[in-house]
N, C-alpha and C positions, 0 to 999 in steps of 0.2 A: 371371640369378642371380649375385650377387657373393661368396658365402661358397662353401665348400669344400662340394660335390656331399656328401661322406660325413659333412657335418656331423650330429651329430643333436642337437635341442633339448631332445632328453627326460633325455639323458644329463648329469651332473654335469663339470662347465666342466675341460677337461683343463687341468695347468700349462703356464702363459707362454701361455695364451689370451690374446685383446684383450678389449676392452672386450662386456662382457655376454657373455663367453666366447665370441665367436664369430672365426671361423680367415680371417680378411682383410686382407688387406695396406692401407696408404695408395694406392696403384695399384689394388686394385681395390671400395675402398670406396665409394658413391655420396654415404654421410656424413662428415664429416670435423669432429672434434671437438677444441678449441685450447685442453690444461689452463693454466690463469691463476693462479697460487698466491699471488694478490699480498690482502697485508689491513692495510695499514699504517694510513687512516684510519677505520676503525670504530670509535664511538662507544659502541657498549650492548654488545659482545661480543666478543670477537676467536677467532678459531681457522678464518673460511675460508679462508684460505691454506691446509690443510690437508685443504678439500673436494673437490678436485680426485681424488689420490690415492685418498682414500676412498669418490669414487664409483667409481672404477676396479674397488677392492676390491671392492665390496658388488655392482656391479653384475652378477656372475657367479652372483647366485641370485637375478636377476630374472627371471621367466616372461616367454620371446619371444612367444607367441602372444598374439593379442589376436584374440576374437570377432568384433570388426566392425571389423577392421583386418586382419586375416589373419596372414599371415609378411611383415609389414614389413621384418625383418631380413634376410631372402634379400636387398634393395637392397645392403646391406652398412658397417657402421659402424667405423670403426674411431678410434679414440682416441690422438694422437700423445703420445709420450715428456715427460714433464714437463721442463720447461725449468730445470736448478737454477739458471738466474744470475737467473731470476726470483723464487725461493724465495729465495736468498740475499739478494734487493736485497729481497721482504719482512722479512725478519731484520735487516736493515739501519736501515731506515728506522722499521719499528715502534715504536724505544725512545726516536726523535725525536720523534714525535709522540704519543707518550703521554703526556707533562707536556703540551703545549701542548692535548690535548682533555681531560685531568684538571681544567686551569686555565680551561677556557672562551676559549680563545686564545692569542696571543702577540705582543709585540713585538719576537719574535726573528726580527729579515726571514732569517739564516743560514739559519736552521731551516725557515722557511716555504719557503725557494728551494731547499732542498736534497726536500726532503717532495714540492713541485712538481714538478720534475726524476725523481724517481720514478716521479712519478703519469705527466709524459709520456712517459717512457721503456716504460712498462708497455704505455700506448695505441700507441705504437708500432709494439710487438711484436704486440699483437693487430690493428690493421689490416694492417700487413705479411702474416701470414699468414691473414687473413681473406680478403684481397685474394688472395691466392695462389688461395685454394680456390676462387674464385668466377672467377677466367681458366679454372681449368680445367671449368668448369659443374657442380660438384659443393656440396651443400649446405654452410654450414660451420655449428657449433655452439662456444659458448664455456663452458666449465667452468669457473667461477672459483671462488672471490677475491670480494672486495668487490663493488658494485653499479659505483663509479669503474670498471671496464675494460671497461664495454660500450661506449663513446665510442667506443675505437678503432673494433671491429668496425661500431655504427653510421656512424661516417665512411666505413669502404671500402667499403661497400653501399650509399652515398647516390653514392657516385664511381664504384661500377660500373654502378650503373644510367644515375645523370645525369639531366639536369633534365628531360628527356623523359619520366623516368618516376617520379613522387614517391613514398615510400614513407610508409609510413605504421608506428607504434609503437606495441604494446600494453604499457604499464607494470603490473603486480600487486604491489601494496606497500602498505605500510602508512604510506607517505608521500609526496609529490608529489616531491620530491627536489629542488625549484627552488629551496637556498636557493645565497646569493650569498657563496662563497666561505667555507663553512659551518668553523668555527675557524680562520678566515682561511687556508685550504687553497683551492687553484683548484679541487686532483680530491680534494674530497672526495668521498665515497662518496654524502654527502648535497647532491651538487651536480652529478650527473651530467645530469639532463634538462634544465637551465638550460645546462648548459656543449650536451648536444644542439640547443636550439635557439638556440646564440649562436653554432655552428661549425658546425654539418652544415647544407648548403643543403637543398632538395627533399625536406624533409621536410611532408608535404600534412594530413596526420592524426594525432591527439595523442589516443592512450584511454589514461586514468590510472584506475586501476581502485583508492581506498583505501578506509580503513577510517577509521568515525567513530567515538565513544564516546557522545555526549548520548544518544542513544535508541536504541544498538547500532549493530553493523554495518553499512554501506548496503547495500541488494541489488538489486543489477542489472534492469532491464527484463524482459531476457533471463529472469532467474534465477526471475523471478517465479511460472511457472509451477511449480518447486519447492515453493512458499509455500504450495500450494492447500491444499484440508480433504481428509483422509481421512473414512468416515461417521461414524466411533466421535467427531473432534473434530467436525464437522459438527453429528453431534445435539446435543453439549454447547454449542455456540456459538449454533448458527442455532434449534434447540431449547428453549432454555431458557427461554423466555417463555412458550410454553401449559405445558412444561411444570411450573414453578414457579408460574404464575398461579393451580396449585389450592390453594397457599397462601391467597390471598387471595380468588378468584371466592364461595365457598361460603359464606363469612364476610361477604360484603356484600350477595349475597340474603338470606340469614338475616336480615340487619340490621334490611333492609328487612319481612318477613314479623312479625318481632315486633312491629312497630306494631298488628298485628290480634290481637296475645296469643294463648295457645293454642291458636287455632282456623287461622292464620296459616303455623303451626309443619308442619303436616300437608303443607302443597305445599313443601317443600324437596325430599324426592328425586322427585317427577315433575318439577318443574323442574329438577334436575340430568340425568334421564335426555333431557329434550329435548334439553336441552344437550349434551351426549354426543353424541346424535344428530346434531346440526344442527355439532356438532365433527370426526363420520366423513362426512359429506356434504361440507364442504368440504375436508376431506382429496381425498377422490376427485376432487372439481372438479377440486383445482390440480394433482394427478397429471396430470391431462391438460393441464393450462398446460405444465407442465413440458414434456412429448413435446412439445408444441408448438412451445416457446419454450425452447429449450435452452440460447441465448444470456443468457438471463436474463429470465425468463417475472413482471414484476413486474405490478402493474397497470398501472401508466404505460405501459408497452410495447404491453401487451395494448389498452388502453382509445384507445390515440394511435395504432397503427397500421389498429386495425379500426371505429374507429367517431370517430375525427376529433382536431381539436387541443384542443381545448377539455375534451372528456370527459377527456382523457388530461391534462391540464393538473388536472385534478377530481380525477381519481385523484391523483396527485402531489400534490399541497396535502393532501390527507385524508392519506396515508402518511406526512407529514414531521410533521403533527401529530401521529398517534397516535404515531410513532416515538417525539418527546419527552418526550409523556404519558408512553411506556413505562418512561423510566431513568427518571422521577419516581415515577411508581408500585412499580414494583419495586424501588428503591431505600427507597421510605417501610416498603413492606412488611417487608423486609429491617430496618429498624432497629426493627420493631415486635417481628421475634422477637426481637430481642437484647435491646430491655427489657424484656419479657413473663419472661425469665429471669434479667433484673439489673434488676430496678426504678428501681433507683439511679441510672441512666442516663436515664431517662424526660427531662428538662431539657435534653439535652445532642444530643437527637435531628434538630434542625434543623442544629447543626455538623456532626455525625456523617454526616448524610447528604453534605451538600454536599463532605467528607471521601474519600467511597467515589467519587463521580461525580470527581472531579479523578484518585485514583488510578486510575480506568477509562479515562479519559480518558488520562492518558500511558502506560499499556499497550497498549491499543488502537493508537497512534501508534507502536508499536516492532514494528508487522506482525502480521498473521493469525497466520502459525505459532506464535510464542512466545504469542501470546493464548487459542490452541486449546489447549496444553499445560499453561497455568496452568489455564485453568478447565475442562478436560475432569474432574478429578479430583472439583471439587466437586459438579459435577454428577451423576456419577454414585455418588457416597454419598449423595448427597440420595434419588435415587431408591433407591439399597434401604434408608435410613434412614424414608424415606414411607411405602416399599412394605410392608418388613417391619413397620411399626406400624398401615397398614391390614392387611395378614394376619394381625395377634394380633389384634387389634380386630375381626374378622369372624370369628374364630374362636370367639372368646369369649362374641361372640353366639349361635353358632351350638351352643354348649354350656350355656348358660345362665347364664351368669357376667357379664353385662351386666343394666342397668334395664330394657332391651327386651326386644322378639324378633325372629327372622327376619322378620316382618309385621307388626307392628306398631312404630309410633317409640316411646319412653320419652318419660315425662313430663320436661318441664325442669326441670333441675338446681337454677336458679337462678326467681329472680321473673322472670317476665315479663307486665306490663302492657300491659292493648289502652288504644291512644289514638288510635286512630280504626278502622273498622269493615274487614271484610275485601269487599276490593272486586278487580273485573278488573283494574280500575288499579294496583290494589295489587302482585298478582301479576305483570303484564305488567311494571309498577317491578322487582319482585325479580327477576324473568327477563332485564333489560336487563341487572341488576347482575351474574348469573352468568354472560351470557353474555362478561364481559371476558375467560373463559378460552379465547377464541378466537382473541384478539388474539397477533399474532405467527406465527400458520401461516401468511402468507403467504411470509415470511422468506427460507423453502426455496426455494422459486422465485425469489424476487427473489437469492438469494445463489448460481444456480446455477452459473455461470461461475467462483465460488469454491473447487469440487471438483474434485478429480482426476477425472483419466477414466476412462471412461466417465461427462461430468457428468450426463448426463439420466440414465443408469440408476442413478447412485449417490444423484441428489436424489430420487427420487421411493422407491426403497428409504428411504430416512432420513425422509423424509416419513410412510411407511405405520408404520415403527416410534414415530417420535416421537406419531404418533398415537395407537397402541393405547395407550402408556403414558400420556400424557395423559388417555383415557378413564380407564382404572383408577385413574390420581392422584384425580380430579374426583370419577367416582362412588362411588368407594372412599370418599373423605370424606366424603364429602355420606351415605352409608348409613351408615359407624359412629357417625358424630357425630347423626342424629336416634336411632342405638339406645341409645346412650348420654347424650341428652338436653339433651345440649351446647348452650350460647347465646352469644352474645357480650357479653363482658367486658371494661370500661370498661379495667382494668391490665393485660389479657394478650390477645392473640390468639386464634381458636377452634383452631388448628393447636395451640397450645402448651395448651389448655385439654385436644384429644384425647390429647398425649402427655404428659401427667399422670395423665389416666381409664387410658389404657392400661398407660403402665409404672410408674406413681406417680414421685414428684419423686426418680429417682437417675441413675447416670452414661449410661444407654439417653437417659433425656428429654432432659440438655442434651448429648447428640450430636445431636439429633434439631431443638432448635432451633437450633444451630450450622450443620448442615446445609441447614437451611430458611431461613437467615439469608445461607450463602456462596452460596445456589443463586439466591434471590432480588436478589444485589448481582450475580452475575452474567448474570442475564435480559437486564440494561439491554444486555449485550454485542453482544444481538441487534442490536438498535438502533445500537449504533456500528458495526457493519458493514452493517447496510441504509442508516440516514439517509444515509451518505455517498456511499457506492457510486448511490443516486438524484441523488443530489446532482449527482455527475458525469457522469450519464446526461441531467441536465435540462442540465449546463453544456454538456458535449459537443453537445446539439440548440438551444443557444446561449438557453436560458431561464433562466439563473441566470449570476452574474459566473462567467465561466473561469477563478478560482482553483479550486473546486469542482472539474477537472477537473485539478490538478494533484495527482502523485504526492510524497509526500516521500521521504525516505532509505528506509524500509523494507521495502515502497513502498507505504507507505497513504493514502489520499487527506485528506490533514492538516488541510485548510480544514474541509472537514464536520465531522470526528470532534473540531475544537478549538470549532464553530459548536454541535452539539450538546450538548455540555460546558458551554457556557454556560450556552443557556437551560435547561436541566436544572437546572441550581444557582439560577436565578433562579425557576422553579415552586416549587422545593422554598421555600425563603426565605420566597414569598410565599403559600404555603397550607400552611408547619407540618409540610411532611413528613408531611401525614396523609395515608392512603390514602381515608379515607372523603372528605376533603374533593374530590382529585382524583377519583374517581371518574365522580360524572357530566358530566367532561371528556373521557372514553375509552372508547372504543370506538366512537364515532359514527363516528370519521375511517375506523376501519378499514372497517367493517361500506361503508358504500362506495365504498368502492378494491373489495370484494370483490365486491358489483353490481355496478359496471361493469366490473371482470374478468371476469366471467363471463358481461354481457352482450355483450363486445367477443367474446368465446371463439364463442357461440353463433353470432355475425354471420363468424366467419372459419371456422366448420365451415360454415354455410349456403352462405358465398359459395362458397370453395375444394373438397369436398366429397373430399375427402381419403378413403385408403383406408380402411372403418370409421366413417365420419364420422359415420353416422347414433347408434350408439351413443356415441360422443365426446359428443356436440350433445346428446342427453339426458342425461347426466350431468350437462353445462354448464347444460340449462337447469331440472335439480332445484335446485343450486347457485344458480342466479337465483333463484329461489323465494323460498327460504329468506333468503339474503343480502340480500334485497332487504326484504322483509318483516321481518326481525330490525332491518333499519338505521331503517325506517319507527318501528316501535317501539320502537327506545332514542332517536331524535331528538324522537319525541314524548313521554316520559315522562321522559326526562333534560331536555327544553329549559329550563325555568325552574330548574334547580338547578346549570346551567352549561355544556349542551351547547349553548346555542348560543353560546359562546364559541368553543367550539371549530368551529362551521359558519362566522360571523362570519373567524375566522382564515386558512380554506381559501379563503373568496371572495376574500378581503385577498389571500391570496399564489397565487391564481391574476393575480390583476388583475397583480400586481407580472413572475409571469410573462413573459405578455404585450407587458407595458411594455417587458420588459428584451430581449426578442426583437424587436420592433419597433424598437429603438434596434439591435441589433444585424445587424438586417436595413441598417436606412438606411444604419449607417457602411460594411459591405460593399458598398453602392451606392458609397459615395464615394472610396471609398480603391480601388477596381479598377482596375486598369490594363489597355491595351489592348498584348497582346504583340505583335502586327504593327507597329505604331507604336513600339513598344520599339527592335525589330529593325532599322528604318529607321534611326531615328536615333544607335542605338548607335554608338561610335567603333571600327573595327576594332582588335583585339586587337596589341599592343607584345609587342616578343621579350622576355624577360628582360632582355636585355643592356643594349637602349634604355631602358630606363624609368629607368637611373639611381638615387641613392641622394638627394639632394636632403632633403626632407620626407616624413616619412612618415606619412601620412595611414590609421586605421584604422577603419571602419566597424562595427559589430554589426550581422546583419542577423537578422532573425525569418521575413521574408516576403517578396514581390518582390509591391510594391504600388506606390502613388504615395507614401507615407512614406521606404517605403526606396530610390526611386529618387531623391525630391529629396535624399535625404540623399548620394548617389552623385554628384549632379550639382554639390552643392557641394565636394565630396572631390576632385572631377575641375577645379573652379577654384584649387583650393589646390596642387595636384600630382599630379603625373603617377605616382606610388608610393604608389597605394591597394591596401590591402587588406581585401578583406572578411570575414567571421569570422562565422561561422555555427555555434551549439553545438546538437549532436543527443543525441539519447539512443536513435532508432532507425536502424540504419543503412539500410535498405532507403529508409527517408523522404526519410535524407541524401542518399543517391543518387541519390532522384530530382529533388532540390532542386539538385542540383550538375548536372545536367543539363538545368534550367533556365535555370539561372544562369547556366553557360557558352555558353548559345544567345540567349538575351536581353542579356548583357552581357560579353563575350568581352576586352575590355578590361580586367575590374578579374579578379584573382586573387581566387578563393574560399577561405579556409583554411576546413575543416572539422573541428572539433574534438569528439570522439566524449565526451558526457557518460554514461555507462552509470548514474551513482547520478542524475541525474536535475538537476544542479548547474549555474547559470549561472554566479553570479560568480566562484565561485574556477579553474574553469579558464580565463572571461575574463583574470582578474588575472594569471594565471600568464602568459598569452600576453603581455601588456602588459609587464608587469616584467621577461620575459626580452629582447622586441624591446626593451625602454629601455637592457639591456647591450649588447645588439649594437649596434644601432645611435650606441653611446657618444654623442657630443656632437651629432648631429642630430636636429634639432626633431620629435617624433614630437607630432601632433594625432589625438584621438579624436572624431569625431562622431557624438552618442547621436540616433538619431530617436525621432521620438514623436510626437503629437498633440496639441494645444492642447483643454485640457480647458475649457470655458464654463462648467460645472455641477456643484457636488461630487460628486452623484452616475454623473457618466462617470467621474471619477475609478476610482470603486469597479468602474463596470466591466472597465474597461481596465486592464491589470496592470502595463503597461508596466514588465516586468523592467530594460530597457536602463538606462533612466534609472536603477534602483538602484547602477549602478558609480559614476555621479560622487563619493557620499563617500568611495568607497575611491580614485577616480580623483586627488583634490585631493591625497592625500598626496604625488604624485607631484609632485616641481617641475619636472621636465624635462616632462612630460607638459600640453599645452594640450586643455583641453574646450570642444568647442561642440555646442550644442544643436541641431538641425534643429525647428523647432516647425510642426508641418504643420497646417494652421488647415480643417480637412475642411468650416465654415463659406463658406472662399472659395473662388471659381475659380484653377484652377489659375494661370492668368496672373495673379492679386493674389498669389502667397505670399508670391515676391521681396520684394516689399514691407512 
């Protein structure tokens, strides 16, 4: 223990305490902390010359204890005397450099050399006693001042350790700081990590942790588990498709039933109670996917792991079309309540939509969280805006102030004409159509890994509730609207027809379709978070191009959720934004994703036979039943009115699949390298010393294949000062890549540059731009490797990042690019050539 035995922490910090009030000398502190009061070039504020002190001050009502840290402070901190000739030489220098950063520079070299002299004078003091604390094995810490006076400190920690032992630098800023002599200052504040890697050697690792603006903040890898759903935004995101599909399910059986005229009209709530039913059955099924498949229990997963590639290949194609279906549909619906209330807008419905799918689309792309927060809100005023107008509406009935009665439906409101006879077909047609309000329960399971944890007990919780209110949505309409006699109407919606009958036309009705309008735009949300997240599930098992498998800034998987967005807008265009037109497009794809989910299910209780399995496996195989049997009859009663567009599309992009996996299989034939033969042949590894400065030859590397070894082998004819550059985003990855690296090729230096937002080029560029200062007037060459594409579409598969630096690499004139173009067509002994 380094503080005074009769300290106590609980007690208020006695006078001429040290730092955080605690009674330690410089001699017996284990911390040692170097105030820096220096703020001459700061650009947007000035006043940290003055942080120093201030944390001094404040720091004596900081609470010492920390939970999972304990009494840290017992090691012992103590905080040296502020340096005044530091404070003075900020006082000094400040009023120099305030015209020249007010003016965007200067040609005053007086001023700039004098500004400089400052800045090295500062650095000085802070390695000097950096250095100091670190002979004596004591940690040191730096309190400053500007960002310019960590140099020092990084230089005498890169010279205590020495080239033996590389350090490495976590930056947290809201800028990269690499510019070059930023208002023509060396140590500007905004040029410290530039001036770090142009003067401090044995620096191995580079994490620059900033902040963007286009689509918010970036968020960390790491971070992302913060990102996850609570159940409350969970229901509202992963939920909102069965539950706003009672908008529109109820309204498109109906549709269909009035063909048969009044006689037609009587099977609307037994076919909504089927529904209902065959809506709480597969509730339960996926309950049990969930417990199974915790990781993310979709059907692809289910259908690929337990009953083959192809099934699972089925599943997937079905899920990505109904997916799309889904923003179409939900989205047409969505602008049917808004002109069912504005008429006047009716013209304008095909913009409109395509309107709401682009703003979904760049919100969705600014991450989960912020997506969960917007639309948690609307959704749950929809539902007590629903709920409480089916509760008057069944009340009403139930008093006698409705057409109907508790048992009997009401005559319709309006005409309704038979034009053709009532038939099973007829009915099995209207039961396909009600049954769209299914679509979307699978969601929960496919979005599990998207919950905080406990994910399996929180998905399947979110699951049983999104369900029961679904029920109530569904059949709540479907029984006030036959008691009330409701039909559908060419200029309005039946949702907007029942909250007229109910509240008559005042400020209750257009909350009600305002709510039914924000709930239904954001259904499609479901979908932007399944399409893509499969997405990268198919890229990740190498069946879809490996953009689909990258993260953007957010960190949402950008390729899909921008793929989605598309053709969403191109449905909508091409069929009018009507929901009746898309219709018999949807729900075929789901209804079997949810078969072969539940047949894969059944086949991994039979095989595995897990604790309880037996009951599990009957659930699953009621779940087949019904799922299977519902798909058989919406494929057969929708086919000629356009579901088999959509079976047509699933075979299309299973085939495409396939293709792209088999192409991806072959290139991993080609491009493998044999590490034993690596090992052979590799050059034993150069001291620092020997390698010399000559040319300096820089590599990108991705992977340790035959690509990036020919690229190596040419790097290694040009000069003997290769370096290779490898950017991560996870470190454990890194670590185990740098211990390849340095076993298979011990010759070339690995720099490892830690990307945490997920960013190639600009931390490439940074590396480049600052080796182009260091290395002033010798010849620095980048060789990009890649693969010689034969066919536009390798192209598409292959993402080849590297190659993206040459436009930014040309600005450079000191900088020579050459290509590695690895021809995976020839034998290795033809590349040379």
């Amino acid at each position: 223990m380094h503080t005074d035995p009769s300290f106590d922490p609980d007690a208020p910090a006695t006078p001429g305490a040290g730092i955080f009030g605690l009674h330690c000398t410089r001699d017996t502190a284990r911390v040692i902390l170097v105030p820096v009061p220096f703020d001459a070039t700061s650009s947007y504020r000035t006043g940290a010359a003055r942080g120093p002190d201030a944390i001094r001050k404040a720091s004596v009502q900081v609470d010492l204890y920390d939970h999972t840290l304990g009494r840290i402070y017992e090691r012992g901190i103590y905080m040296e005397p502020t340096d005044e000739s530091i404070a003075h030489l900020s006082e000094q220098t400040r009023p120099i450099a305030e015209p020249i950063i007010a003016g965007g520079g200067t040609t005053d070299a007086d001023a700039v050399q004098r500004i400089d002299a400052a800045g090295e004078r500062v650095n000085a003091f802070v390695q000097s006693h950096t250095a100091a604390i670190l002979a004596e094995s004591r940690t040191p810490g730096i309190v400053g001042g500007e960002h310019s006076v960590s140099l020092g400190a990084i230089r005498a920690v890169a010279e205590h350790f020495g080239p033996a032992s590389p350090i490495g630098i976590l930056q947290i800023d809201a800028h990269m700081d690499l510019r070059d002599r930023y208002h023509g200052l060396r140590y500007s504040h905004a040029s410290i990590m530039r001036n770090v890697l142009e003067q401090v050697s044995g620096v191995e690792r580079i994490v620059q942790a900033f902040k963007g603006t286009v689509l918010g903040s970036p968020i960390a890898t790491a971070q992302s588990i913060h990102e996850r759903l609570t159940k409350i935004k969970a229901l509202a995101i992963l939920g909102s498709d069965p539950l706003s599909s009672s908008a529109y399910a109820t309204e498109e059986a109906l549709i269909l039933l009035t063909f048969a005229g009044t006689a037609g009209l009587d099977y609307l709530l037994p076919i909504g109670i089927v529904v209902a039913a065959l809506l709480v059955l597969v509730m339960i099924s996926y309950r049990e996917t969930i417990r199974a498949y915790p990781g993310g229990g979709g059907a692809y997963a289910v259908s690929h792991d337990n009953l083959g590639r192809y099934p699972g290949l089925v599943a997937a194609g079905a899920l990505m079309v109904d997916y799309t279906l889904l923003v179409s549909v939900s989205v047409s619906a969505g602008v049917a309540a808004i002109t069912s209330a504005v008429p006047e807008l009716i013209d304008y419905r095909v913009p409109m939509a395509v309107a709401f799918v682009v703003f979904f689309t760049l919100g969705n792309l600014r991450g989960i969280r912020e997506s969960g927060s917007f639309f948690a809100a609307p959704t749950y005023f929809f539902i007590l805006a629903m709920g409480g107008t089916i509760a008057v509406g069944f009340v009403r009935v139930l008093i006698g102030d409705s057409p109907g009665s508790f048992t009997h439906a009401a005559p319709p409101a309006g005409e309704v004409v038979a034009t053709q006879g009532l038939t099973i077909w007829l009915v099995l047609r209207a039961f396909s159509s009600g049954a769209s309000a299914l679509t979307g329960v699978e969601t929960i399971a496919n979005g599990t890994p998207t919950f905080k944890p406990p994910e399996a007990k929180n998905a399947r919780m979110t699951m049983a509730i999104m369900a029961g209110i679904a029920v109530y949505m569904f059949l709540g309409i479907t029984f006030v609207v036959s008691r009330f006699g409701l039909v559908p109407e060419t200029d309005q919606t039946l949702v907007s027809s029942l909250g007229r009958a109910v509240w008559g036309e005042n400020i209750v009705y257009y909350v009600l379709q305002a709510t039914t309008a924000m709930v239904l735009f954001l259904a499609a949300n479901s979908s932007f978070n399944a399409f893509p997240l499969l997405g990268s599930i198919l890229a990740r098992d190498r069946y879809l191009p490996r953009q689909f498998n990258f993260r953007g800034d957010r960190p949402a998987f950008s390729n899909g959720i921008l793929v989605l967005g598309v053709i969403a807008c191109v449905l909508l265009v091409i069929y009018g934004a009507s929901v009746t037109k898309l219709i018999p497009l949807y729900a075929v794809g789901v209804f079997i994703a949810f078969s072969l989910s539940q047949l894969g299910m059944v086949k991994r209780w039979w095989t595995r036979r897990d604790p309880g399995w037996q009951r599990s496996m009957a659930m699953n195989v009621v779940g087949l039943g019904a799922t299977a049997a519902v798909a058989v009859i919406i494929g057969a009663t929708k086919f000629t009115q356009g579901a088999w567009i959509s079976l047509v599309m699933v075979v299309v992009l299973v085939a495409v699949f396939a293709m792209i996996r088999r192409h991806y299989d072959w290139y991993e034939r080609q491009v493998k390298v044999d590490e034993d033969d690596i090992r052979r042949r590799a050059p034993p590894a150069k001291p620092l010393v020997e390698r010399g400065r000559g040319e300096h030859v820089v590599v990108p590397v991705d992977d340790i294949n035959k690509i990036t070894m020919g690229a190596i082998d040419m790097a290694r004819e040009i000069s003997g000062n290769i370096a290779a550059v490898h950017i991560a985003d996870n470190r454990d990855q890194a670590e185990e890549f740098r211990q390849r690296w340095d076993d298979l090729m011990p010759d070339v230096p690995l720099l490892i540059i830690e990307s945490p937002y997920r960013a190639f080029a600009g931390p490439m560029l940074a590396y480049i731009d600052s080796l182009e200062r260091s290395e002033g007037d010798a010849p620095i060459t980048v060789i990009l490797p890649g693969f010689r594409a034969h066919h536009w579409w390798e192209s598409l598969l292959h993402n080849q990042a590297i190659r993206r630096l040459r436009p930014f690499l040309d600005e450079h004139e000191n900088v020579r690019i050459l290509d590695f173009d690895y021809d995976v067509r020839l034998p290795d002994r033809a590349q040379a050539d």
